[in-house]
gemmi code that builds the backbone of each chain (N, CA, C; Angstrom):
import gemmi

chains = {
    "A": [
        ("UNK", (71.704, 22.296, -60.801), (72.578, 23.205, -60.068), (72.792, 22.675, -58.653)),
        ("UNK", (74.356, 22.754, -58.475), (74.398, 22.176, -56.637), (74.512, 23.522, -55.809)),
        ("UNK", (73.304, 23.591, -54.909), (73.444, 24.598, -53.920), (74.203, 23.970, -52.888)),
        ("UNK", (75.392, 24.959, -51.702), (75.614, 24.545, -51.062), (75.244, 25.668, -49.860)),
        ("UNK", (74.875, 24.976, -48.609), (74.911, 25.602, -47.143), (76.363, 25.347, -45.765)),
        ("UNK", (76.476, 26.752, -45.921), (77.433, 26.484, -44.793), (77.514, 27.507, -43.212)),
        ("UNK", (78.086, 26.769, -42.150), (77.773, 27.440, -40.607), (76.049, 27.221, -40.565)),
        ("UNK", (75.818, 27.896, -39.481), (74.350, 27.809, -39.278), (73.277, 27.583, -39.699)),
        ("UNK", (73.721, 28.059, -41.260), (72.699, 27.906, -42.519), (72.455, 26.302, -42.645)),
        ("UNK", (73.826, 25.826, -43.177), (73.493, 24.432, -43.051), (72.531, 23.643, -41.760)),
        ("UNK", (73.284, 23.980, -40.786), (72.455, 23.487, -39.566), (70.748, 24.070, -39.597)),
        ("UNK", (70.717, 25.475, -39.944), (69.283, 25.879, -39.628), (68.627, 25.045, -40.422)),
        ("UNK", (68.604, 24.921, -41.514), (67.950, 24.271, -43.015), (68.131, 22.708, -42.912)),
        ("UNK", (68.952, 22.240, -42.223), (69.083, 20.845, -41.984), (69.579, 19.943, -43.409)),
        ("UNK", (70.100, 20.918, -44.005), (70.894, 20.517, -45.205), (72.103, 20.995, -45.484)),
        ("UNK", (73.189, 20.056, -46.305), (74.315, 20.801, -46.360), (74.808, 21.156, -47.784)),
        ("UNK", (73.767, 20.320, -48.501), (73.849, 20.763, -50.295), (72.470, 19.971, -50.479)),
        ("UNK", (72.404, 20.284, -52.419), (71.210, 20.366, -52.702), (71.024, 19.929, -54.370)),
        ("UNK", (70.953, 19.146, -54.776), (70.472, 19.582, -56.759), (69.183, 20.274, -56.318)),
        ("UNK", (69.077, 21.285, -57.575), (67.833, 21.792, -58.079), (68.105, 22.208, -58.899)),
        ("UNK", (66.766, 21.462, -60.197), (66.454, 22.370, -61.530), (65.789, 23.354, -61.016)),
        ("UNK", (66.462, 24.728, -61.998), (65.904, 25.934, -61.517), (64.719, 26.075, -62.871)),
        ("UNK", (63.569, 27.326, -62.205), (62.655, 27.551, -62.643), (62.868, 28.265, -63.692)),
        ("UNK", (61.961, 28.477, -64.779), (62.571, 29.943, -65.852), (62.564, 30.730, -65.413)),
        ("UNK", (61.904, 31.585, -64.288), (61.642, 32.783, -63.501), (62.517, 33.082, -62.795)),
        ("UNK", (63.756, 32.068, -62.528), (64.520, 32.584, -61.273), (66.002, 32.851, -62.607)),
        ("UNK", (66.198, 34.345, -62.121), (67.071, 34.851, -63.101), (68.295, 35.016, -62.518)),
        ("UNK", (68.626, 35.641, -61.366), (69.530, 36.074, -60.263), (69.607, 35.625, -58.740)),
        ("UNK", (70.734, 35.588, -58.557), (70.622, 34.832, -56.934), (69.718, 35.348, -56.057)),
        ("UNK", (69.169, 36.800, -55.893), (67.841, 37.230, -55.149), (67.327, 36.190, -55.031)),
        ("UNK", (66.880, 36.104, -56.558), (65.493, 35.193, -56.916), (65.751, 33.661, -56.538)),
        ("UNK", (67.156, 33.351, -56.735), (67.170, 31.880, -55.869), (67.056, 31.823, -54.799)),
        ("UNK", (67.461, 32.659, -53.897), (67.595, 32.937, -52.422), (65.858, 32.886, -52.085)),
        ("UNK", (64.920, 34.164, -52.815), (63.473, 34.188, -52.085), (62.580, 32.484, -52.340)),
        ("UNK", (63.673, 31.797, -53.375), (62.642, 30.736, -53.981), (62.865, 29.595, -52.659)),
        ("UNK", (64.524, 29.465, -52.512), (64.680, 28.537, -51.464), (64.233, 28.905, -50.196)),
        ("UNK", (64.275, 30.453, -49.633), (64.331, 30.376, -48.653), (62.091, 30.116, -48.588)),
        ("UNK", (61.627, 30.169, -49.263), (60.331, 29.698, -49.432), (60.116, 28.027, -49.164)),
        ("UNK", (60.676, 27.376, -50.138), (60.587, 25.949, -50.218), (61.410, 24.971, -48.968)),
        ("UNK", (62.372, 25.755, -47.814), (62.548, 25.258, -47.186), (61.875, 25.788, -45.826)),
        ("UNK", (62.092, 24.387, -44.617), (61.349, 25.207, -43.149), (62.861, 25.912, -43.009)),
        ("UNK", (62.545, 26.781, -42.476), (63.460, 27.537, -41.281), (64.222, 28.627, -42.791)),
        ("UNK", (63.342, 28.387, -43.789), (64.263, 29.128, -44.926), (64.260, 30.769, -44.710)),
        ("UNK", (63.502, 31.489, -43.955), (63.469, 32.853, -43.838), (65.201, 33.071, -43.155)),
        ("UNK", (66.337, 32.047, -42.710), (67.529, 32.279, -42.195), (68.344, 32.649, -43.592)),
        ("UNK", (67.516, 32.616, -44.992), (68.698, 32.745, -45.584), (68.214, 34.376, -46.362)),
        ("UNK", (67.198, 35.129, -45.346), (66.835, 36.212, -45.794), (67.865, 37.428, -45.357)),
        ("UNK", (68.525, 36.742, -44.265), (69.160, 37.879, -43.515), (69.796, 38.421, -43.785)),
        ("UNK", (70.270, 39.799, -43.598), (70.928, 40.997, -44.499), (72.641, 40.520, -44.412)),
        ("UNK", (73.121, 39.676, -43.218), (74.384, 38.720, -43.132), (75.092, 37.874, -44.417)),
        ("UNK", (73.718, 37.188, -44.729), (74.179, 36.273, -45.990), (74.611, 36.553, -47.369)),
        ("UNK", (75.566, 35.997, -47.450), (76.200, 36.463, -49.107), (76.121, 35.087, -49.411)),
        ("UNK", (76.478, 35.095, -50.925), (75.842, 34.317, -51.776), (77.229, 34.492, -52.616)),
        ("UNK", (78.017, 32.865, -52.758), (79.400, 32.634, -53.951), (78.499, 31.902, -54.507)),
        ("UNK", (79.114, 32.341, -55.999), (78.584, 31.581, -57.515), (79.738, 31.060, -57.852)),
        ("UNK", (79.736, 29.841, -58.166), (81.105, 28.711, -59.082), (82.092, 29.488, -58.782)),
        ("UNK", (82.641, 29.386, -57.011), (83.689, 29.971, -56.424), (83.570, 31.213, -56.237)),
        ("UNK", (82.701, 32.221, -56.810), (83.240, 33.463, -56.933), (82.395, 34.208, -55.822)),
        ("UNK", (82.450, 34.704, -54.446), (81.634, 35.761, -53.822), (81.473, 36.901, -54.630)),
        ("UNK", (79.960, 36.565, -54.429), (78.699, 37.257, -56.045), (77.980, 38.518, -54.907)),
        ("UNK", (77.153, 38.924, -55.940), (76.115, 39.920, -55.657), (74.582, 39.267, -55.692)),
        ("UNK", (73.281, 39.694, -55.054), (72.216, 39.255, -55.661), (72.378, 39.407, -57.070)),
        ("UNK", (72.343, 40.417, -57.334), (71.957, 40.442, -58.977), (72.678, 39.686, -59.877)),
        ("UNK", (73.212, 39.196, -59.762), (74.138, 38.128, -60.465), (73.343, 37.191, -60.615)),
        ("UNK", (73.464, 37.411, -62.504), (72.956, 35.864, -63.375), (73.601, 34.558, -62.893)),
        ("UNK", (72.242, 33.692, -62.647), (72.874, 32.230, -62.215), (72.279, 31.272, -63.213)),
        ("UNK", (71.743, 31.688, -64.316), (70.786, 30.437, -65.096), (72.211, 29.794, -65.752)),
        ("UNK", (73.674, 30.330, -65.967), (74.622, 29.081, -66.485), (75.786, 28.868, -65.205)),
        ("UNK", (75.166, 29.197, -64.042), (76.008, 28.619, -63.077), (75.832, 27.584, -62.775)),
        ("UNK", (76.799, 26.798, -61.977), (77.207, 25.602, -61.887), (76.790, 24.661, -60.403)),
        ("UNK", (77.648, 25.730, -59.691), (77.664, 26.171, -57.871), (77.237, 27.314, -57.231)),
        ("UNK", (76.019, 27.498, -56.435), (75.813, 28.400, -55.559), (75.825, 28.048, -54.415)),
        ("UNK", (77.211, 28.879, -53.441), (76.393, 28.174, -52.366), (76.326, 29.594, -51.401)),
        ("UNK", (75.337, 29.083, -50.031), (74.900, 30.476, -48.997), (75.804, 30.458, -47.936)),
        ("UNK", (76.277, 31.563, -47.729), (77.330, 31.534, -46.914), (76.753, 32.703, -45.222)),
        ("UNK", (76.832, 32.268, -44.210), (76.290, 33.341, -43.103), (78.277, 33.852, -42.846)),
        ("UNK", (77.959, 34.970, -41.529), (79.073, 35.641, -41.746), (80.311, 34.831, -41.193)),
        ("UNK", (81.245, 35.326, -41.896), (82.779, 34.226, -41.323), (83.664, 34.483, -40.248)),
        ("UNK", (84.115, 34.027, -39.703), (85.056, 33.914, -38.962), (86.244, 32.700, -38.352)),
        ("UNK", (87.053, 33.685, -38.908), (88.480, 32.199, -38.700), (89.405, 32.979, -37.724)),
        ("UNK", (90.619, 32.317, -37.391), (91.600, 33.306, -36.510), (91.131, 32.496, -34.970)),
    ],
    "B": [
        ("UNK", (104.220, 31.022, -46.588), (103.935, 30.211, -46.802), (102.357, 29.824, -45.991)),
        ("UNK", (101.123, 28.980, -46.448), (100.154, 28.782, -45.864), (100.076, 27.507, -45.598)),
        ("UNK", (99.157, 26.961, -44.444), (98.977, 25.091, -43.998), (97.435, 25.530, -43.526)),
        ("UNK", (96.694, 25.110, -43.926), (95.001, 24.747, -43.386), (95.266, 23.202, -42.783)),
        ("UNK", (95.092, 22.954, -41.918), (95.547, 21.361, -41.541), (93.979, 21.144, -40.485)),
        ("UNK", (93.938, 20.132, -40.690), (93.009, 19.103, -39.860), (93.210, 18.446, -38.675)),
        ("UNK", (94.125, 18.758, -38.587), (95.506, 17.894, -37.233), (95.675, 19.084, -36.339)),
        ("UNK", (96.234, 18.335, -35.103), (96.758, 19.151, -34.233), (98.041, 19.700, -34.498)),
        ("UNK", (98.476, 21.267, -34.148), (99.596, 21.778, -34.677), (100.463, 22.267, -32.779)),
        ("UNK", (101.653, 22.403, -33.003), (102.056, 23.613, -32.077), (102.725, 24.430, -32.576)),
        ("UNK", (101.802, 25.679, -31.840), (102.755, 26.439, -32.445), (103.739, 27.420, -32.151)),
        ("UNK", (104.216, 27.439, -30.878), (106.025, 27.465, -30.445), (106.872, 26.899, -31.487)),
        ("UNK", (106.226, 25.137, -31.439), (107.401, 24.443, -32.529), (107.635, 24.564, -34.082)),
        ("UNK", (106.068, 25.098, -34.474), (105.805, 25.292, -35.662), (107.120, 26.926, -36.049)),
        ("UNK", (106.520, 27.590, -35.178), (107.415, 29.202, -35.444), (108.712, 28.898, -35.006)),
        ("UNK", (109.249, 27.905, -34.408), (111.170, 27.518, -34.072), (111.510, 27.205, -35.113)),
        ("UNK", (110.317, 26.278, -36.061), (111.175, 25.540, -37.351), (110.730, 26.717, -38.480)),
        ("UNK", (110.216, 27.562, -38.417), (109.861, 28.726, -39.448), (111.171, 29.427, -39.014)),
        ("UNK", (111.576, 29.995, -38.184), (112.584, 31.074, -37.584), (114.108, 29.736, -38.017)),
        ("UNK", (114.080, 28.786, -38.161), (115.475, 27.942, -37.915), (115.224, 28.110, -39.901)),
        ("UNK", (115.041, 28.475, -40.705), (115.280, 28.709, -41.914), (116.094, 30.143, -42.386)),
        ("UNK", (116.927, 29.829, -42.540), (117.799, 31.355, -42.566), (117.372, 32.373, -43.717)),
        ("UNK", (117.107, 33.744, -43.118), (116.610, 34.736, -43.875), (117.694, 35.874, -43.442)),
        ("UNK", (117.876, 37.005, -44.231), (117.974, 38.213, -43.282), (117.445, 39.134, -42.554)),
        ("UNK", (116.513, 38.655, -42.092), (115.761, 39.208, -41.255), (115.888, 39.878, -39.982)),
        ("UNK", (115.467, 40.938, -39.994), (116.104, 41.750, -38.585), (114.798, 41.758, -37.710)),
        ("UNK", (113.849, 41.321, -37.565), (112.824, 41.402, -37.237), (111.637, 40.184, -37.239)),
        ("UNK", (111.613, 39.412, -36.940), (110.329, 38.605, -36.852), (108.681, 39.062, -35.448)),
        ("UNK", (107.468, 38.763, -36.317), (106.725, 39.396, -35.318), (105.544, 37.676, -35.188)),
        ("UNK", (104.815, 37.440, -34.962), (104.086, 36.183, -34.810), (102.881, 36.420, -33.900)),
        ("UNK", (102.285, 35.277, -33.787), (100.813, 35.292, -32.853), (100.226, 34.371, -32.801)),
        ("UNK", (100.351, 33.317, -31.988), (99.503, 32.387, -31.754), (97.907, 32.336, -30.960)),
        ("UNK", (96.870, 31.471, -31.667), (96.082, 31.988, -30.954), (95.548, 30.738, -30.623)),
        ("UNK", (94.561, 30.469, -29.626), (94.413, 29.006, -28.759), (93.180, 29.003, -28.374)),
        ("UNK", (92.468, 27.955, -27.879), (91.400, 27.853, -27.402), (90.914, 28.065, -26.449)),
        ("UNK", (90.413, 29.284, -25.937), (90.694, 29.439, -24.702), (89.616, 28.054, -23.663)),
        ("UNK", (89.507, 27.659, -22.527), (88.614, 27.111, -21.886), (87.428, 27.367, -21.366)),
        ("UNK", (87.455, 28.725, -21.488), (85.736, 29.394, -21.177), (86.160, 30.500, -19.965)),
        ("UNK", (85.301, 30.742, -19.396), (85.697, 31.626, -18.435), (84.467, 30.632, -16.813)),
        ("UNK", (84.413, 31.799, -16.234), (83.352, 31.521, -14.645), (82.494, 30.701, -14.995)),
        ("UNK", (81.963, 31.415, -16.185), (80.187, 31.190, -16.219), (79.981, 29.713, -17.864)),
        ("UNK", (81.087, 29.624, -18.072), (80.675, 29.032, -19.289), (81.929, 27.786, -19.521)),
        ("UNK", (82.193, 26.784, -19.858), (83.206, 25.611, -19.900), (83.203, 25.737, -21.579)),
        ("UNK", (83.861, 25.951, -22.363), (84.544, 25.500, -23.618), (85.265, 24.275, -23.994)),
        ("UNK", (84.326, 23.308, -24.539), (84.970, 21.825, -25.066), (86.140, 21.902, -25.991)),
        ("UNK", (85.173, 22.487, -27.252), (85.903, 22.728, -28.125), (85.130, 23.558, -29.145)),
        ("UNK", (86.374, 24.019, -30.226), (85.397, 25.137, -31.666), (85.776, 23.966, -32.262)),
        ("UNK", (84.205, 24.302, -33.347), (84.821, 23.556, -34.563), (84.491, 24.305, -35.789)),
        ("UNK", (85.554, 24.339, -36.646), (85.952, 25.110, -37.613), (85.336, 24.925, -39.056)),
        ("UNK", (84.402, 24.916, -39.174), (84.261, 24.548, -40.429), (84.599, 25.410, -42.012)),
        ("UNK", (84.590, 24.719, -42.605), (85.665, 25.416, -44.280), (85.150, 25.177, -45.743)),
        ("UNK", (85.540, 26.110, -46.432), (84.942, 25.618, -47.947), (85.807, 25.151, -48.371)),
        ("UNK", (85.546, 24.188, -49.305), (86.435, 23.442, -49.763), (87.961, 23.580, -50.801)),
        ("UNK", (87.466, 24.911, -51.217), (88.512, 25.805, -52.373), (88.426, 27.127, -51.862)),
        ("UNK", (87.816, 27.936, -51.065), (87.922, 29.652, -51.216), (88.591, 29.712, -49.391)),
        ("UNK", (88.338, 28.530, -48.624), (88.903, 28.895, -47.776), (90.526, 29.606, -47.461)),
        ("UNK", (91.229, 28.625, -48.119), (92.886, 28.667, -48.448), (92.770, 29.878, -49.320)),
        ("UNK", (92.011, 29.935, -50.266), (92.290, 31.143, -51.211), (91.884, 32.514, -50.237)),
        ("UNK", (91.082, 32.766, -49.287), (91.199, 33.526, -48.742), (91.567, 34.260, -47.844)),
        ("UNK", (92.439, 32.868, -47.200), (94.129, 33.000, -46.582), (94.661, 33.550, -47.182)),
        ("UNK", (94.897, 32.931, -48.556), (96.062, 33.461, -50.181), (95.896, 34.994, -49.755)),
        ("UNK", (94.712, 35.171, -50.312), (94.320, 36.746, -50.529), (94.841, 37.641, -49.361)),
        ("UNK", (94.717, 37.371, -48.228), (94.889, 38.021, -46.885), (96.403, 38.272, -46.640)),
        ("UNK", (96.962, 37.108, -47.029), (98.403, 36.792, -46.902), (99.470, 38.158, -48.423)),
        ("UNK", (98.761, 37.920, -49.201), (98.888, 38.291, -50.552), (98.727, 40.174, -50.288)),
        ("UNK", (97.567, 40.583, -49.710), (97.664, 41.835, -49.416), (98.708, 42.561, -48.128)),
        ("UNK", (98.877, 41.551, -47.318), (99.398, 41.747, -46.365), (101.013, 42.160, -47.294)),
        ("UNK", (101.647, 41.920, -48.091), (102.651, 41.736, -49.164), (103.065, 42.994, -49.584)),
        ("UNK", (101.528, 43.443, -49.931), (101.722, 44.510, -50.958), (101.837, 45.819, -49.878)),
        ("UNK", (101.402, 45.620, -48.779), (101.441, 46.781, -48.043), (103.222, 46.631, -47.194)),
        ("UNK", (103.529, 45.706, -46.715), (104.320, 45.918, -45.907), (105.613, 45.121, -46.643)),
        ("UNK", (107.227, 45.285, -46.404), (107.979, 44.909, -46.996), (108.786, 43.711, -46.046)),
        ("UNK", (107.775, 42.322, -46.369), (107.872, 40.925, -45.244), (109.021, 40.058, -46.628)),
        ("UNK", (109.847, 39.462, -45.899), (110.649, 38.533, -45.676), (110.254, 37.092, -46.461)),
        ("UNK", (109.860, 36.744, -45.560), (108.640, 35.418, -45.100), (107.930, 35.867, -44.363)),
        ("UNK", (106.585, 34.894, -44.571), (105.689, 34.819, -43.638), (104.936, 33.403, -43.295)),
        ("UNK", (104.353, 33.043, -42.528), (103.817, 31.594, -42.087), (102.613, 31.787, -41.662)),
        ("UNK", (101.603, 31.515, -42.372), (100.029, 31.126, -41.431), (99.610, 29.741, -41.851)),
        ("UNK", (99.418, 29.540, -40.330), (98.534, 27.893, -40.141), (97.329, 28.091, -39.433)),
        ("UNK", (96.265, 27.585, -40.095), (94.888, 27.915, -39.376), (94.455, 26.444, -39.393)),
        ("UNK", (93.776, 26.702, -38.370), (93.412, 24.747, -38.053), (91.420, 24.740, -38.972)),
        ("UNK", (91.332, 23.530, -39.349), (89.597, 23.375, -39.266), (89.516, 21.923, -38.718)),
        ("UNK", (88.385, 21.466, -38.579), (87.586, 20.930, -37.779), (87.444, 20.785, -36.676)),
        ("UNK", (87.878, 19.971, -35.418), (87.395, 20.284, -34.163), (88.889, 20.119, -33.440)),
        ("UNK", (88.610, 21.684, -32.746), (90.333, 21.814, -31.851), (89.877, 21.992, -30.145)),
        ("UNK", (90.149, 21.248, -29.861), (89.762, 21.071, -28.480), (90.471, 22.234, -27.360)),
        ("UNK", (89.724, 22.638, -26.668), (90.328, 23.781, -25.841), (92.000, 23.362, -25.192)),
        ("UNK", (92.525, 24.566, -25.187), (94.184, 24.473, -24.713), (95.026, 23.870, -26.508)),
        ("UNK", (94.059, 23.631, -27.377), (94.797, 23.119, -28.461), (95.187, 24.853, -29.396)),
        ("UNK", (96.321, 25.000, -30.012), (96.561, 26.356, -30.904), (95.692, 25.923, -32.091)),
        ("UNK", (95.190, 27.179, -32.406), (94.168, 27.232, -33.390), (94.769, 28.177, -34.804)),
        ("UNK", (95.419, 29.015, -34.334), (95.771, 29.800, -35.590), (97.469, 30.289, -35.286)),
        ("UNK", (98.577, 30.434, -36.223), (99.594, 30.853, -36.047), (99.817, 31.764, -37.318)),
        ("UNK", (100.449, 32.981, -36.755), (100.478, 33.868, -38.255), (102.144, 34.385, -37.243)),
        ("UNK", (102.750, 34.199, -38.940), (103.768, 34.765, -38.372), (105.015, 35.367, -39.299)),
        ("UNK", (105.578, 36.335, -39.214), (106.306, 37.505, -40.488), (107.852, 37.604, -39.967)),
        ("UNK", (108.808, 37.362, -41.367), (109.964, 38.208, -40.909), (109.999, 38.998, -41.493)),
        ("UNK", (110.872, 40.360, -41.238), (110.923, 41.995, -42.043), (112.445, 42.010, -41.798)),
        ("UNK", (112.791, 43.114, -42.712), (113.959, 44.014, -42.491), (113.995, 44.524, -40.865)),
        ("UNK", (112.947, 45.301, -40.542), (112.729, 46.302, -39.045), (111.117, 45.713, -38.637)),
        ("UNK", (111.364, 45.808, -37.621), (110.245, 45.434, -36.719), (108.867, 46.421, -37.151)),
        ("UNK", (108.484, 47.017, -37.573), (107.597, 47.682, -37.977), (106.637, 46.989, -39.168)),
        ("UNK", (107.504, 46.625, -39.940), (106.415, 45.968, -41.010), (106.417, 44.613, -40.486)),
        ("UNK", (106.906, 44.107, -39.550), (106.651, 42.365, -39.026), (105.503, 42.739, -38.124)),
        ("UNK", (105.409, 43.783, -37.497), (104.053, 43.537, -36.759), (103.132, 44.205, -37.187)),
        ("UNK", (103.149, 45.375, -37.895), (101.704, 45.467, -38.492), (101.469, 44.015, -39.623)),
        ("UNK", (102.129, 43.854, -40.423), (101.675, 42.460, -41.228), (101.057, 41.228, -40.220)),
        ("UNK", (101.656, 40.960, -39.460), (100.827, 39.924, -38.555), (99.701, 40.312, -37.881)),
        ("UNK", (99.578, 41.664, -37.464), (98.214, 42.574, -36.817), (96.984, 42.524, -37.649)),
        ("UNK", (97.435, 43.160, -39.075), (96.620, 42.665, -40.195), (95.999, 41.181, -40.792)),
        ("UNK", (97.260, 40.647, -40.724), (96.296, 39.366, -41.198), (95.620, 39.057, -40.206)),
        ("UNK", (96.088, 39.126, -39.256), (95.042, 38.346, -37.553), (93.307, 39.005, -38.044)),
        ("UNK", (93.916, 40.573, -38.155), (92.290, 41.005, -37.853), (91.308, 40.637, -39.432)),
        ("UNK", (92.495, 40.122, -40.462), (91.395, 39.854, -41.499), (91.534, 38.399, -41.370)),
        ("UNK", (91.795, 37.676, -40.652), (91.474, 36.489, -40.843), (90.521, 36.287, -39.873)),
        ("UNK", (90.156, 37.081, -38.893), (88.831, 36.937, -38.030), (87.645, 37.081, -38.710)),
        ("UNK", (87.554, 38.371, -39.781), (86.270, 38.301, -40.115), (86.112, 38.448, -41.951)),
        ("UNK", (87.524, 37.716, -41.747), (87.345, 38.162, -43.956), (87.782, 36.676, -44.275)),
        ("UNK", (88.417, 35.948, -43.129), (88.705, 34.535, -44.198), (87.308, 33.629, -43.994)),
        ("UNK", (87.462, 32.561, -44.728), (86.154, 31.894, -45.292), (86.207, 30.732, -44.162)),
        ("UNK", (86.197, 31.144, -43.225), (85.458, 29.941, -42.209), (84.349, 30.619, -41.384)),
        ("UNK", (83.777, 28.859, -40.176), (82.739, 28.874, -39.742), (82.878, 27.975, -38.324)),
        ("UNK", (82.886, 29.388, -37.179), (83.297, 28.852, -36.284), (81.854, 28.336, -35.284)),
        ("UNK", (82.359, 27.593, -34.444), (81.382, 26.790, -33.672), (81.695, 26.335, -32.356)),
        ("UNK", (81.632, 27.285, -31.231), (81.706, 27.280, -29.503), (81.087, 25.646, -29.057)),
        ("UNK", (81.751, 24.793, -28.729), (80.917, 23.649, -27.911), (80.802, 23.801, -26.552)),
        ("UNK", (80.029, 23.665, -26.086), (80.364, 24.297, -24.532), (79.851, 23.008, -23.808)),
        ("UNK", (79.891, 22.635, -22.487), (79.108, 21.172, -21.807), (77.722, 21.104, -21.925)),
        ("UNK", (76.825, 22.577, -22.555), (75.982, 22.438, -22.452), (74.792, 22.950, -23.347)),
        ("UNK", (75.868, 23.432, -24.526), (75.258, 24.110, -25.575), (76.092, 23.987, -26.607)),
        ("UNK", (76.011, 24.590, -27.777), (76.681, 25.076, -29.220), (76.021, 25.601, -29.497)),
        ("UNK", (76.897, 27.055, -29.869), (76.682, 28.150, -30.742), (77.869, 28.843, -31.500)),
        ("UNK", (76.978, 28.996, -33.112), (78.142, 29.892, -33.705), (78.509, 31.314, -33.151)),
        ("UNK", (79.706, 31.307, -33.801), (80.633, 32.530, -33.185), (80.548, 33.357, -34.610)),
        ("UNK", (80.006, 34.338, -34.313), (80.245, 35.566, -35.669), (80.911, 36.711, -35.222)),
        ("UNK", (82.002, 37.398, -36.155), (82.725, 38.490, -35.637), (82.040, 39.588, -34.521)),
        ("UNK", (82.886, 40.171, -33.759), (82.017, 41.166, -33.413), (82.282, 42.624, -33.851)),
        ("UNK", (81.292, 43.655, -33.095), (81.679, 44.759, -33.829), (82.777, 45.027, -33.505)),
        ("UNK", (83.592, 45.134, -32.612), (85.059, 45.241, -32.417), (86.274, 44.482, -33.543)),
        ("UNK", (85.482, 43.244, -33.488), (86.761, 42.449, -34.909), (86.569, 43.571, -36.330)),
        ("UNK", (85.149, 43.736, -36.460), (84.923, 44.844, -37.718), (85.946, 45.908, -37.465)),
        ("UNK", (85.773, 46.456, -36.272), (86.282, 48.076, -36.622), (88.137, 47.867, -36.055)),
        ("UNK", (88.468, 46.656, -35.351), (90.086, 46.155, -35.970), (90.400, 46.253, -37.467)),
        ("UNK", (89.624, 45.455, -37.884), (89.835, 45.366, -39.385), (89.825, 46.761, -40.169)),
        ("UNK", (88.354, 47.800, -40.082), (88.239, 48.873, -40.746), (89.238, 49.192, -40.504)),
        ("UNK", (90.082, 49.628, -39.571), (91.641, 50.739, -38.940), (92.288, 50.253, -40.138)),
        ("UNK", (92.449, 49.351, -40.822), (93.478, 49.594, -41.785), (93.193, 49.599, -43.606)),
        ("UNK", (91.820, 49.976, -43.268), (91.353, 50.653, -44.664), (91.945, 51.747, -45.158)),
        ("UNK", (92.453, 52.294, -44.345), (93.359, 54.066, -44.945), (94.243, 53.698, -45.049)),
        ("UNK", (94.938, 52.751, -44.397), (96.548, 52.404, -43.887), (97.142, 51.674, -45.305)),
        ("UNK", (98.334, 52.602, -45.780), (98.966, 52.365, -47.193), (99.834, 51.581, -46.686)),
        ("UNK", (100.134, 51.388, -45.423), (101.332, 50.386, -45.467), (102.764, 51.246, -45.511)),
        ("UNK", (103.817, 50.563, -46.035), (104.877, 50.783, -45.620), (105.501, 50.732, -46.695)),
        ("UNK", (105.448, 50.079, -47.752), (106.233, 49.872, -48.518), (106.664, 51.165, -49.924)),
    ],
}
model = gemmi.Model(1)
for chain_id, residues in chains.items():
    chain = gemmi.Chain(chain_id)
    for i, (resn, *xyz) in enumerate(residues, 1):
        res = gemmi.Residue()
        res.name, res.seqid = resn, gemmi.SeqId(i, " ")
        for name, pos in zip(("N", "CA", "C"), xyz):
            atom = gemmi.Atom()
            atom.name, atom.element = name, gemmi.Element(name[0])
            atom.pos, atom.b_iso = gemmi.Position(*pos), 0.0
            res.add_atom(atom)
        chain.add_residue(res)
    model.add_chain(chain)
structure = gemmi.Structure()
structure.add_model(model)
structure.setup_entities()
């Protein structure tokens, strides 16, 4: 699965994408979110009540099944204009 | 019509050659918006814009697309810049023709305030002596909320 980070996230995490085989345990983006934001430093930035989470294009929910997704990536809040 | 461009735009010239396409339009409304240079206390280099690679434009689409259904526009034109626009450079141009002046400027009012905090970018203040992201504020929110009730016009 390619995670992607973008705005601050990327910068906080010092990454801007990612492969990872996911675990059997991680069922829903929650569960990807508490796993990464564990396995990376500075990962408690992707706890924040700000961040939403698109699955293979689509701005998702936590609870949203990701074991046949493709693309997740973490998004902090937007602004264009 | 939409342009996400990487380049420098203007946009006086951009909205002369949008307006020099003949419509019947009794009304055109527009808004350019620019970088400002900072103020007293702070120097502004430049923002830099960063974008997703597919939902950004689509969430122009979308913005542009609702803006449609509410108000009864002509044409319309938004150009939003990404990557790095150096202060005094135009950063965003949104711009509507209508029948009557009423639906040309709420449609451009609207997209402005949802493209501040609903389209899919990621802005970034350079200043001489720092960088920091820029996230809406509560004011861009409650621009935007005002037209949660608002049926529009059409």
């Amino acid at each position: 699965m390619q995670i992607s980070y973008f705005g601050k996230l990327r910068e906080q995490l010092k990454v801007a994408s990612e492969e990872v085989a996911l675990n059997d345990d991680l069922i829903t983006a929650g569960d990807l979110r508490d796993w990464l934001a564990a396995s990376h430093i500075n990962g408690e930035c992707l706890l924040a009540n700000s961040v939403r989470v698109i699955i293979d294009d689509e701005v998702s929910t936590w609870e949203q099944n990701i074991r046949n997704a493709v693309t997740v990536a973490f998004i902090p809040p937007v602004s264009g204009g | 019509m939409i342009s996400i461009r990487s380049t420098s735009f203007n946009g006086a010239r951009e909205l002369s050659d949008f307006l020099n396409a003949p419509d019947n339009r009794g009304a055109t409304a527009s808004f350019i918006g620019t970088v400002r240079p900072g103020n007293d206390t702070q120097e502004v280099v430049s923002l830099f814009l960063e974008h997703h690679p597919t939902l950004s434009e689509k969430s122009v689409e979308q913005i542009a697309q609702d803006a449609g259904m509410k108000w009864n526009l002509i044409r319309y034109l938004i150009i939003h810049r990404i990557g790095l626009v150096d202060a005094g450079e135009d950063i965003v141009l949104v711009a509507a023709t209508a029948l009557h002046r009423r639906d040309a400027f709420d449609a451009v009012d609207f997209m402005m305030d949802h493209l501040k905090s609903e389209a899919l970018f990621w802005k970034k203040q350079i200043m001489t002596d720092r960088e920091e992201w820029i996230e809406p504020t509560q004011q861009d929110y409650q621009y935007k909320q005002r037209w949660s009730n608002h049926a529009g016009d059409r």
